[in-house]
Each structure stands twice: as C-alpha cells, then as structure tokens.
C-alpha positions in Angstrom: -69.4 -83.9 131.9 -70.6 -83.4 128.1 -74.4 -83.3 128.0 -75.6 -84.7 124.8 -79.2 -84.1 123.3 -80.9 -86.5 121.0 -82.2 -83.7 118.6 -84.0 -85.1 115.7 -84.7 -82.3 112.6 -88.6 -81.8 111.7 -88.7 -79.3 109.3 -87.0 -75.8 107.6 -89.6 -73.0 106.4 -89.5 -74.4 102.9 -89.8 -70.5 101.5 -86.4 -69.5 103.5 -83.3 -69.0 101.2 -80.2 -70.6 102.0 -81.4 -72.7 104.4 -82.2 -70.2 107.5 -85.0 -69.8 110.3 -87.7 -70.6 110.8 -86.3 -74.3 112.2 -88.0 -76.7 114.2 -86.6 -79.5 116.0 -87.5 -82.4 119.0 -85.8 -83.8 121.4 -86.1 -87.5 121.3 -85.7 -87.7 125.3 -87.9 -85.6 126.4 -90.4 -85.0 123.3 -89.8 -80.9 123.8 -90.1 -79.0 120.6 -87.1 -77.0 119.9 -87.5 -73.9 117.9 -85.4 -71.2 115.9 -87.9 -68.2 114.2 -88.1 -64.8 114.3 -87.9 -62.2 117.5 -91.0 -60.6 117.9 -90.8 -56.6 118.1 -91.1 -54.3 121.6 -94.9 -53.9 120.3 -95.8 -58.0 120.4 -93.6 -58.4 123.4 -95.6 -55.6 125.3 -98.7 -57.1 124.2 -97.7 -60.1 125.7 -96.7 -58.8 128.7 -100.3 -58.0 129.0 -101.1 -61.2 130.1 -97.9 -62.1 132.6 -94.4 -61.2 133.0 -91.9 -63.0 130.8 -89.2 -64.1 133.0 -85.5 -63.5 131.9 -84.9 -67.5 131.1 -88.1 -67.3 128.3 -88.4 -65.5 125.4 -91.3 -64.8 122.9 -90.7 -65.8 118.9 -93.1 -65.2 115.6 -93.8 -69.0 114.2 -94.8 -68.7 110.5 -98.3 -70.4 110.1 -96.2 -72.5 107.8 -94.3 -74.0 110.3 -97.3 -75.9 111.8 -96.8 -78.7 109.3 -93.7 -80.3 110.6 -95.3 -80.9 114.5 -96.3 -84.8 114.2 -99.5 -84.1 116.1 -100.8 -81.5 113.4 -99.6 -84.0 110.5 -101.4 -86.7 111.2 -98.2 -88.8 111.4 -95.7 -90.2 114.2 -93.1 -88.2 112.0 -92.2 -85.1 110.6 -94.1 -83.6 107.4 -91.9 -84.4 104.2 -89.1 -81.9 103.6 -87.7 -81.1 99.9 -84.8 -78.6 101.9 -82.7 -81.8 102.4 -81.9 -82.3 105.9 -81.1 -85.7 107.9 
C-alpha cells in the first residue's frame, strides 16, 4: 500500500546556492515540521548526549537562526514567510 504525505514547502535558506539545505517543510495531516539542515559534528552530538541518549531512530541537526522565519507560529501568519527561491 503506497503511503502518501501531504507535504506542503515553507521555506529554503534564502542564502543557499542552487537551491540546497537548509529546507523546511509540514505535513498537512499531522502539522509535524519536516526538516533538511546540516549534521551537527561528534563535539555537538556529545554535548547533547549530555542531557539523554539519542536513540538510533533520532538524530540531532544545526537549524540556521535564519530558518526560524518560515515556522507560521514565529511569523505571525497561518502561512509560511514569503520565499523569493521559487518553490510551490
């Protein structure tokens, strides 16, 4: 059975070239935020250890402050922040 997601496209790092990561998306169904960004390095991920284990099925990224300003709640809005890369 094919599963398929209602993804809807927030917002790109606007300083990325050629389109790449940072990338933040939601899913319509279940309001989750889905994100593409940077892998943090053995130092951050230690650090973060510090605090609890990271089980196998998580991971830990780096979000770019920058990102913040396609989340709807940090916005102000019901939708994503305006986005000059020219995604749907």
């Amino acid at each position: 059975m094919e599963v398929i997601m209602a993804l809807r496209f927030l917002g790109i790092n606007p300083g990325t070239p050629n389109d790449g990561s940072p990338t933040i998306w939601i899913d319509e169904e279940t309001g989750d935020y889905i994100v593409q960004s940077y892998k943090v390095d053995e130092a951050i991920l230690e650090e973060c250890r510090k605090t609890g284990d990271i089980p196998g099925h998580e991971t830990v990224i780096r979000l770019p402050a920058v990102m913040m300003q396609f989340f709807p709640e940090v916005n102000g809005t019901t939708e994503a922040a305006s986005n000059d890369i020219g995604h749907p």
